[in-house]
N, C-alpha and C positions, 0 to 999 in steps of 0.2 A: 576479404573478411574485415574483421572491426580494427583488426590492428595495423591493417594498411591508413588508418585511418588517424592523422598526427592531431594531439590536444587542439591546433589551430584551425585545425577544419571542422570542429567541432560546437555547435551553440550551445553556452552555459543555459541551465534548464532555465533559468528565470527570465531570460529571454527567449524561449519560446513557448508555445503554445501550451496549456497545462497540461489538455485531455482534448485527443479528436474520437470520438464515438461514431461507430459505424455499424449500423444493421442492416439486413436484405438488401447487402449489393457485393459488388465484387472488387478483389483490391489489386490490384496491379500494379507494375513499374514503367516510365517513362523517362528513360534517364536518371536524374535525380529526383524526380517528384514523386510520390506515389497516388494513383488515378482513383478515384472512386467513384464505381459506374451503379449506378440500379435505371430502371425505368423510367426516371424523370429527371435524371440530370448527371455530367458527367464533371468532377469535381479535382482538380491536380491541388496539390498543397507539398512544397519542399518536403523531405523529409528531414532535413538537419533543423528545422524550425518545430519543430514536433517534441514535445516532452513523452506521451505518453498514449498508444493509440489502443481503443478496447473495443476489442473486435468481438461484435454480437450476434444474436442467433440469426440465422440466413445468411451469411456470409463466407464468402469464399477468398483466399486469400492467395497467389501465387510465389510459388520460394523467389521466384526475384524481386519481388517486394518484400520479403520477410528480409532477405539479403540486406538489401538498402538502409532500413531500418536499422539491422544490427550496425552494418555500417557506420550507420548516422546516430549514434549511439540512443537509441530508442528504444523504450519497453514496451512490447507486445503482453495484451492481457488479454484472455478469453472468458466475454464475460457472462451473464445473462443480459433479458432487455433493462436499457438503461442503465445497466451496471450493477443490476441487485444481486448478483451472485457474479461470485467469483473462480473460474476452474482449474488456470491455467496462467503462465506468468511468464515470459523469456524476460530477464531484466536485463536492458543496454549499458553496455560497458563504459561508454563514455564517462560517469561518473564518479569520483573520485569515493574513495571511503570514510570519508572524515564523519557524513552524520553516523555513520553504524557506531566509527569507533567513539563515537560523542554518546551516542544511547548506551552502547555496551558498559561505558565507564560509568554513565549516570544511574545504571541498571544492578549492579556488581559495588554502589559506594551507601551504606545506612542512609546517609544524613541524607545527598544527592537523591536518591531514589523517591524518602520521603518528602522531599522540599518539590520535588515533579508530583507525584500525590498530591500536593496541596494545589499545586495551581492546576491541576484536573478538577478538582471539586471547586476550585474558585469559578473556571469558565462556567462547571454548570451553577454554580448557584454565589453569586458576585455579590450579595447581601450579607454574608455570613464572615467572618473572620475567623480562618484557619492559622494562620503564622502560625503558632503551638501548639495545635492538634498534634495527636498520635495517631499510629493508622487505625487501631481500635477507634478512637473518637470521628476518625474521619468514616470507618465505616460503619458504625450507631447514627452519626448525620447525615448520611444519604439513607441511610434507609429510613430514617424518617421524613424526610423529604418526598421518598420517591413513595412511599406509602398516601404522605397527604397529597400526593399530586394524581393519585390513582382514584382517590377521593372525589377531588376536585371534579375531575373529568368524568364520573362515575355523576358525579350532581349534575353537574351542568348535560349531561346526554338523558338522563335517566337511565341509563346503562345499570344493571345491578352489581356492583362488585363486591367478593368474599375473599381477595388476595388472589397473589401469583404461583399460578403451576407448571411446572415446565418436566419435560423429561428427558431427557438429555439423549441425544440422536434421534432421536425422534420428537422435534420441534411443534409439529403440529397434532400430536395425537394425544396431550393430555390439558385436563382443566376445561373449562365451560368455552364459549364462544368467544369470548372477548382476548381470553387467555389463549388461546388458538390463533388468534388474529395477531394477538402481538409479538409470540413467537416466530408468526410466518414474516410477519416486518421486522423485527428483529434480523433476521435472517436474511431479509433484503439490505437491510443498512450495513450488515456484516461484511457484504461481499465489496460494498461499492467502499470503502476504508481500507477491505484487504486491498485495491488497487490499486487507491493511493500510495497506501502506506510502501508496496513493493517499486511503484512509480518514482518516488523520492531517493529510493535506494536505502530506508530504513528497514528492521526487522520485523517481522510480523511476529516472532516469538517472544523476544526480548521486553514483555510485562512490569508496568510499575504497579498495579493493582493486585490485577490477574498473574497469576503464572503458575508453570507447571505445561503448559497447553503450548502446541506451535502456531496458536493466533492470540496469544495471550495480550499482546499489543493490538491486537482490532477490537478485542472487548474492551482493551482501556479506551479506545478512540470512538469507537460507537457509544458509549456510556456517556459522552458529549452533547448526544446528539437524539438521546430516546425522546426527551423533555419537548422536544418543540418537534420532531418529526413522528415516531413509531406509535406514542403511545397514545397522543390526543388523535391521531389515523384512526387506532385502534377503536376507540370508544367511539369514532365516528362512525366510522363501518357497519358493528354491532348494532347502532341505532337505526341504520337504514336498512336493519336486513341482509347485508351483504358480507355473507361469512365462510366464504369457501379462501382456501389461499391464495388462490387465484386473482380473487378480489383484492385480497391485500397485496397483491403483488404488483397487481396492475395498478391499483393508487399510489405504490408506493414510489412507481415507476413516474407517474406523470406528476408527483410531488416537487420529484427531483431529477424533471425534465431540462430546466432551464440551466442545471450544470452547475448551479452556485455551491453548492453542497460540496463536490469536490473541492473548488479550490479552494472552501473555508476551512475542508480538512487539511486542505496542503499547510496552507497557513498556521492551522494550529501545532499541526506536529511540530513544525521548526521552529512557534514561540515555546513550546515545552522542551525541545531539546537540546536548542540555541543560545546563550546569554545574547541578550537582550544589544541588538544592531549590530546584531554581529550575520555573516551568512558562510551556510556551507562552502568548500571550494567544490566544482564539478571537474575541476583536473584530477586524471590518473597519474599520478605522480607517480607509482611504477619503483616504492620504496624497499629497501631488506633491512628487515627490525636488525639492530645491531644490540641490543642490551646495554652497553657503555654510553656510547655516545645519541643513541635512540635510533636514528636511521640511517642508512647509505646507500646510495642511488642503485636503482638496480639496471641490468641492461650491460652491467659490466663484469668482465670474467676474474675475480675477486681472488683465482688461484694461480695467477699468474707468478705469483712472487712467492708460492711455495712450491711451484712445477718442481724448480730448480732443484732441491732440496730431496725429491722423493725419489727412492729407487726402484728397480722397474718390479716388485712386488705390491709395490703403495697403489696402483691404480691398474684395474683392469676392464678394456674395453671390448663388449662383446657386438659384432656386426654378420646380420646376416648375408646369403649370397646374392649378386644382383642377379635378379628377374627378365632384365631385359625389354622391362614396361617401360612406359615414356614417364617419367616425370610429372608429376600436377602443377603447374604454374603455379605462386603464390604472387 
C-alpha cells in the first residue's frame, strides 16, 4: 500500500507527467509500469512519473494497477471523453498538504480571499485595473463584460442572442439553442478543472467567488476559461446547425484534444494560490498540529512520558479473541 512507500521513492508532481489520458483500452501492471493496451498499440509508462491518470469511457482497469498507482502516489480520475465530465476521483497520497492549507487560509481571510478575486478577473480580462475593486464592483464588471462578449459573438455568427438561461440540474433543458449549447459546454469545461483541481491536491469546494457548493472552486476555475473556449464553441455550433449536446460535447472534446487546457489550468491554480516563486512542497510530512509551538512530528508515541504517571483506571484497552486466521502481510 502507499505507505510502504517512503517520501524518496516518490516523484515530486512537477517532475512528472501532468495528465496521462486513456480511453477504449485496458490498464494493467508490469512491475512498476503500468501497460496500456487497446488494438493498436501496447504502451508501459512508470508509474512514479505519472501525476495524474484519467481513466475514460471503454476502459478497463486492473486492482494491480490501481495498487501501483496508489503506491506511486498517483490520482485516479474517472472521466468522460477527453475529460469533459468528471465522476470519480481516488487522490494519491504522495502529496503533501500545504496547497489545501494555503487555499483554506486564503479562502477563511477578507482581504486574502478578495485580493485571489481580483487576480481571477485580472487573468480573464488583463485591460481592466481591479487593485481596489470590491466584489460588488468586481461582479457589476464581469457581467458586463461577459454580457458584451455574448454580443460580440452573437454579431460575428449571426447567431440571435436575448440573454442567458440556465436551470439548474438540468443544464440543458432550458433557454433557446445557443443557451443549451453553452450549458452543455459548460458542463464539459466543468468536469475537466474538477480533475485538475483534485489532481493538484486542491479543493474543489473551497470557492473565492462561488461558494456555498462542493465545486464552488471549479466554477471559480472554469469562469477562466468560458471566454476563449465554451462560449465562442457555443455560438459556433448554433450557426452550423449543430445543437444536440452531443455536439457540443464532442467539439468540446476535440477543442481540447491536444491537452494544453489542462496544464494552463494546473498552472493557473498555483499562480492564484501561491505567492509568486514560490512552489508547493509534495512531501508528506506526516505532522500533529500542536497549537503552541504549530507542529510536532508525528509517527512518534507522544505518551510515552505520561504512561508513567497514570494509574491502571487512566487507560483501558479492549482486544478481541484470536481467530486463528493467518495474518495479512503488510
Amino acid at each position: 500500500m502507499w505507505w510502504l512507500s517512503g517520501p524518496q521513492d516518490l516523484h515530486r508532481i512537477e517532475d512528472r507527467l501532468s495528465t496521462v489520458y486513456v480511453e477504449r483500452s485496458h490498464i494493467d501492471r508490469d512491475d512498476n509500469a503500468v501497460v496500456l493496451v487497446n488494438k493498436q498499440r501496447t504502451v508501459r509508462i512508470p508509474a512514479a512519473l505519472v501525476a495524474t491518470v484519467l481513466v475514460g469511457p471503454g476502459t478497463r482497469i486492473t486492482h494491480g494497477a490501481i495498487r501501483l498507482l496508489a503506491d506511486s502516489g498517483t490520482t485516479v480520475c474517472w472521466v468522460g471523453e477527453r475529460g469533459v465530465r468528471m465522476y470519480a476521483a481516488g487522490l494519491g497520497p504522495s502529496r503533501g498538504s500545504e496547497l489545501l492549507m494555503r487555499q483554506a487560509y486564503l479562502v477563511t481571510r477578507t482581504k486574502e480571499r478578495l485580493g485571489v478575486a481580483r487576480r481571477m478577473y485580472s487573468m480573464r480580462f488583463s485591460d481592466d485595473d481591479v487593485s481596489t475593486a470590491t466584489m460588488q464592483q468586481l461582479r457589476g464588471k464581469e457581467g458586463a463584460r461577459v454580457k458584451r462578449l455574448y454580443r460580440e459573438h452573437s454579431k460575428r455568427t449571426g447567431v440571435a442572442w436575448s440573454g442567458r438561461e440556465y436551470r439548474a440540474g438540468e443544464p440543458f433543458a432550458a433557454g433557446d439553442d445557443v443557451n443549451r449549447l453553452l450549458s452543455a459546454g459548460h458542463a464539459c469545461l466543468y468536469g475537466i478543472c474538477h480533475a485538475a483541481i483534485v489532481g493538484i491536491g486542491a479543493s474543489p469546494a473551497l470557492g473565492f467567488v462561488h461558494t456555498g457548493s462542493a465545486n464552488s472552486f471549479v466554477l471559480d476555475i472554469a469562469d477562466l476559461y468560458k471566454a476563449d473556449y465554451t462560449i465562442p464553441l457555443a455560438f459556433d455550433l448554433a450557426a452550423r446547425g449543430h445543437l444536440t449536446e452531443r455536439d457540443a460535447r464532442t467539439a468540446f472534446r476535440d477543442r481540447v484534444a491536444d491537452g494544453a487546457l489542462m496544464g494552463q489550468i494546473i498552472r493557473d491554480i498555483k499562480s492564484l494560490l501561491l505567492e509568486p516563486g514560490s512552489e508547493a512542497s509534495e512531501q508528506d510530512w506526516n505532522h500533529l498540529w500542536d497549537g503552541q509551538s504549530g507542529t510536532v512530528a508525528g509517527g512518534v508515541n507522544w505518551a510515552s512520558d505520561l504512561a508513567d504517571g497514570w494509574d491502571t483506571e487512566s487507560f483501558v484497552g479492549i482486544t478481541g479473541p484470536e481467530t486463528g486466521e493467518a495474518e495479512v502481510p503488510f
